[in-house]
C-alpha positions in Angstrom: -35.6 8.0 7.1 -37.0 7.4 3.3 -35.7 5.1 1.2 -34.1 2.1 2.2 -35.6 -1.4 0.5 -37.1 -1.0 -3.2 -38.1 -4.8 -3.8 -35.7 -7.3 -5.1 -32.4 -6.4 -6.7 -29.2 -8.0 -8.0 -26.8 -8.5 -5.2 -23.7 -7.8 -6.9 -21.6 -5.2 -4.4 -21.8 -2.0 -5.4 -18.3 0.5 -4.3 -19.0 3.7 -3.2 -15.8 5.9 -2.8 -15.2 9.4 -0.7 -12.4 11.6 -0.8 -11.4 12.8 2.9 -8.4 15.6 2.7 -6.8 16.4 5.9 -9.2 18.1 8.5 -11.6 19.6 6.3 -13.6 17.0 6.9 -13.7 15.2 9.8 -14.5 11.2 10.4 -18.2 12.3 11.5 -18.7 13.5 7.7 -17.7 10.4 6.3 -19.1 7.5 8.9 -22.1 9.8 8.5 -21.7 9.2 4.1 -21.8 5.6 4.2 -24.2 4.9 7.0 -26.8 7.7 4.9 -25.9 5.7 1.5 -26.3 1.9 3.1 -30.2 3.6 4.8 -31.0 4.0 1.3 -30.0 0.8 -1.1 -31.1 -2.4 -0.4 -28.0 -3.5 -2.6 -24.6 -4.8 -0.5 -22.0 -1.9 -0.1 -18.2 -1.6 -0.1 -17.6 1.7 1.1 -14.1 3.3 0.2 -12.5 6.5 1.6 -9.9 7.6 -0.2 -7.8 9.6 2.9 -4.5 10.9 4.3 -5.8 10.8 8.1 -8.1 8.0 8.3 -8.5 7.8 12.5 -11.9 7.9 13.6 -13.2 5.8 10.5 -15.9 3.0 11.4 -14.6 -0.1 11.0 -16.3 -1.2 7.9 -15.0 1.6 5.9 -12.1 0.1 3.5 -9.4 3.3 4.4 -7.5 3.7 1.4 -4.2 6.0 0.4 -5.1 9.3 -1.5 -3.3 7.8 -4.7 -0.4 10.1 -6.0 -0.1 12.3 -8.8 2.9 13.1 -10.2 3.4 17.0 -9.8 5.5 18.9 -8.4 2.6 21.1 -6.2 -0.5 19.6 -5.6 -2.2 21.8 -8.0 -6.0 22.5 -8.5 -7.3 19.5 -9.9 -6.1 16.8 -8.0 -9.2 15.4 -7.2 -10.3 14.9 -10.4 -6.8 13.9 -11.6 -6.1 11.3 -8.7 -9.4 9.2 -9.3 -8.4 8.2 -12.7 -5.7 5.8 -12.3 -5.6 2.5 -13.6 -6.1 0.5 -10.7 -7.6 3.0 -8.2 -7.9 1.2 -5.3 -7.6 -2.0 -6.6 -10.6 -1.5 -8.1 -9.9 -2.0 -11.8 -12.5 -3.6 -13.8 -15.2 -2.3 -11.7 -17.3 0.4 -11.6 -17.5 3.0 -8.7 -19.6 5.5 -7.2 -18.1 8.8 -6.0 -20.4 11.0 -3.7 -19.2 14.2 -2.3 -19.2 14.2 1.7 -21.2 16.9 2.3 -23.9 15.8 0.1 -27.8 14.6 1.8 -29.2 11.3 0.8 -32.9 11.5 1.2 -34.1 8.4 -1.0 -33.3 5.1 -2.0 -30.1 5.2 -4.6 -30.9 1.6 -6.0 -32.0 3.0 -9.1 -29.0 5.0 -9.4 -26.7 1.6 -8.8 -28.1 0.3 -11.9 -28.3 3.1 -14.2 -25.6 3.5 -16.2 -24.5 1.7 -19.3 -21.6 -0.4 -20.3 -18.1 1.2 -18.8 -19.3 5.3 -19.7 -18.8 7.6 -17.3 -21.9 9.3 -15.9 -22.4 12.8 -13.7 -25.3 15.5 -12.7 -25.4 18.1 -14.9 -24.4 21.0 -13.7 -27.3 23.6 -12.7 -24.8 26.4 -13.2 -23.7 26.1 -16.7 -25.7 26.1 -19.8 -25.5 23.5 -23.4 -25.1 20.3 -20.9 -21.1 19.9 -21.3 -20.1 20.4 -17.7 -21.0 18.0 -15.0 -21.0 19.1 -11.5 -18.5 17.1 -9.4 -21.0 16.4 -6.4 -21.4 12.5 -8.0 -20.0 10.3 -10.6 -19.9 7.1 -11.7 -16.9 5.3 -14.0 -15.3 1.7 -14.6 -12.4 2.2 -13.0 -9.3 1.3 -15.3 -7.6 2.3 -19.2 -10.5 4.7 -20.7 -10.4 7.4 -18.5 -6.4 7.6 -16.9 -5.0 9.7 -19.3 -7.1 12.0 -17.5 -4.2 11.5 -14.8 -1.1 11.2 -17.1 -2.6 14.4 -18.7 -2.7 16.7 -15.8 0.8 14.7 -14.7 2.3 15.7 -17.9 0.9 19.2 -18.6 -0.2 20.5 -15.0 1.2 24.5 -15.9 -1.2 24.2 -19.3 -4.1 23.1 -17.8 -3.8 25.3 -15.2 -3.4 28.3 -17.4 -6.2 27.4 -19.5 -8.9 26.3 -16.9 -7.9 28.4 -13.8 -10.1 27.0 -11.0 -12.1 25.7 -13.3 -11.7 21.9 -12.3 -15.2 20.7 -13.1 -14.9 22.3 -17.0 -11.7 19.9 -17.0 -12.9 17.0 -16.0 -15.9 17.5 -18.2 -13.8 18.2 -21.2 -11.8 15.5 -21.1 -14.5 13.0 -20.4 -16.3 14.4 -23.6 -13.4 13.9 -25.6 -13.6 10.1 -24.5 -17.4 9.3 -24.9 -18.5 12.4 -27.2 -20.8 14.0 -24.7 -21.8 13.6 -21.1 -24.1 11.1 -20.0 -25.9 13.0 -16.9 -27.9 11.5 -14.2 -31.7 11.7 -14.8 -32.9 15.0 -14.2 -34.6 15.3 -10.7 -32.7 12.9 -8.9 -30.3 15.4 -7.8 -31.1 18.9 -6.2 -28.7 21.8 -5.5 -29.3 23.4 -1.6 -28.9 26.9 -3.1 -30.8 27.1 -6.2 -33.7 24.6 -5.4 -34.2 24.8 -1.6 -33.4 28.6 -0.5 -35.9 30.7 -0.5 -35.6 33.9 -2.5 -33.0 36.5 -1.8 -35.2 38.5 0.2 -37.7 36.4 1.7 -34.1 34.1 3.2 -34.5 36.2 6.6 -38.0 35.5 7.1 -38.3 31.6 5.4 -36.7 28.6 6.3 -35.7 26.6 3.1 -38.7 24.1 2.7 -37.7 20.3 2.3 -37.7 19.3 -1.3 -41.4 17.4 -2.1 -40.3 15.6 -5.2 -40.9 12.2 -5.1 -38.2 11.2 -7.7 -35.4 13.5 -5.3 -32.7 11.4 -3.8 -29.7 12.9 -3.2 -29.3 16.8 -1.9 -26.0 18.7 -3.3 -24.5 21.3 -1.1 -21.8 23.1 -3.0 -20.0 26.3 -1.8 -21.5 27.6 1.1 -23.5 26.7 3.3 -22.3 23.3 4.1 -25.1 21.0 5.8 -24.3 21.5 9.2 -24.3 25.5 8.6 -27.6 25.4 7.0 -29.0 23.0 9.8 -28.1 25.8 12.5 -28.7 28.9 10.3 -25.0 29.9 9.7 -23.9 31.1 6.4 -19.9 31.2 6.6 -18.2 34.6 4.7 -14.8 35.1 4.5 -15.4 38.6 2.8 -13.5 41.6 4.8 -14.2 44.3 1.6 -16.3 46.5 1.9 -17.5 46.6 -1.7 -18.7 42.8 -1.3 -20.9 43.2 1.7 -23.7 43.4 -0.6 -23.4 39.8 -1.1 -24.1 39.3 2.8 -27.6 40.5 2.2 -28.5 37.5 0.2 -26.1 35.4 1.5 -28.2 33.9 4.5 -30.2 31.1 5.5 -32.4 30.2 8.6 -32.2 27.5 10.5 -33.5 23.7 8.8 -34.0 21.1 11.4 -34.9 18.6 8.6 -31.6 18.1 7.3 -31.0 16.2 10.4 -33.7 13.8 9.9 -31.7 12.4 7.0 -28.5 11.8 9.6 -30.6 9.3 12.0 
């Protein structure tokens, strides 16, 4: 395992939150979260799961109630809308962490505990999107409190808008209403975060005869699977398709991954 102690830091606790909904997840993603994230920080952790099942959670886990938001369906954006309440967890006043559950942490995050400045919010920027004004949701850091819940009483008060205007477009949300606070988006330094599919597969049609290699940059620390494949899929060489139509089997061709026993280096 990298990572771990990076000389001496201020011992102030750091909160790290999750999100588990229903069986999506199960307890083994999120025991394995927290026990990656405390492998790499020599800082003290309070690690938060936001959940609505929280059996199976090791003991030092603060389980927490997925707070509400006041629609009538649960809608497409609740994840981004239920975070910003006032006193989220009882957390108001300080800042958290959010990380995605099936994200890899393969370095120490102590830098990333003290980067960000006064109460902004901060997030990667997404490798997807161009002129740096969406963030991609994989991890993101606020002060938990006023600034940012009308990002809640918003989506409360004008879920069939939003929803119209944005589709599934929840990141492009989130990112817009976070730039209307603090004028732009304050991103993670570039490097520390690395997407599975565009930095570590191999190309399209070399993905049948390469496994993905494990990242080499020194500055890496945390490894963002979004979509498909998930961690465990990649580990064994699965890519999941849920496809039946003929007319997108194309999509199978570079839709594949072999095996990549390192990823499980990262879960001892």
């Amino acid at each position: 395992m990298q990572g771990g102690a990076q000389g001496t830091v201020c011992m102030q606790t750091v909160n790290v939150i999750c999100i588990k909904w229903g069986t999506l997840y199960s307890p083994k993603d999120v025991n394995r979260l927290k026990n990656m994230v405390l492998a790499n920080t020599s800082r003290q952790v309070k690690f938060h799961c936001f959940t609505d099942m929280g059996d199976g959670l090791d003991d030092d886990i603060a389980v927490l109630p997925i707070p509400e938001v006041k629609v009538d369906a649960a809608g497409i954006f609740k994840r981004e809308t239920a975070f910003f309440s006032k006193n989220l967890g009882g957390l108001e006043g300080q800042r958290v962490f959010y990380f995605d559950l099936d994200v890899l942490v393969v370095n120490g995050l102590d830098d990333l505990f003290v980067y960000p400045e006064e109460d902004d919010f901060y997030i990667i920027d997404d490798w997807a999107s161009k002129g740096h004004r969406v963030g991609q949701g994989s991890c993101f850091s606020w002060v938990v409190g006023d600034r940012y819940n009308d990002i809640t009483t918003d989506y409360e008060e004008n879920k069939a808008q939003i929803d119209r205007k944005y589709g599934s477009a929840s990141q492009e949300y989130l990112s817009d209403k976070i730039i209307a606070k603090q004028g732009a988006l304050k991103f993670w330094p570039e490097g520390w975060f690395r997407s599975f599919r565009f930095h570590c597969l191999p190309h399209p049609l070399m993905r049948y005869f390469q496994a993905p290699p494990r990242p080499q940059a020194p500055e890496l620390k945390v490894i963002v699977f979004h979509g498909t494949p998930n961690p465990e899929d990649a580990l064994v060489g699965n890519w999941p398709s849920k496809s039946k139509h003929r007319w997108k089997l194309w999509k199978k061709l570079y839709k594949h991954v072999r095996p990549t026993p390192w990823i499980a280096e990262y879960w001892k």
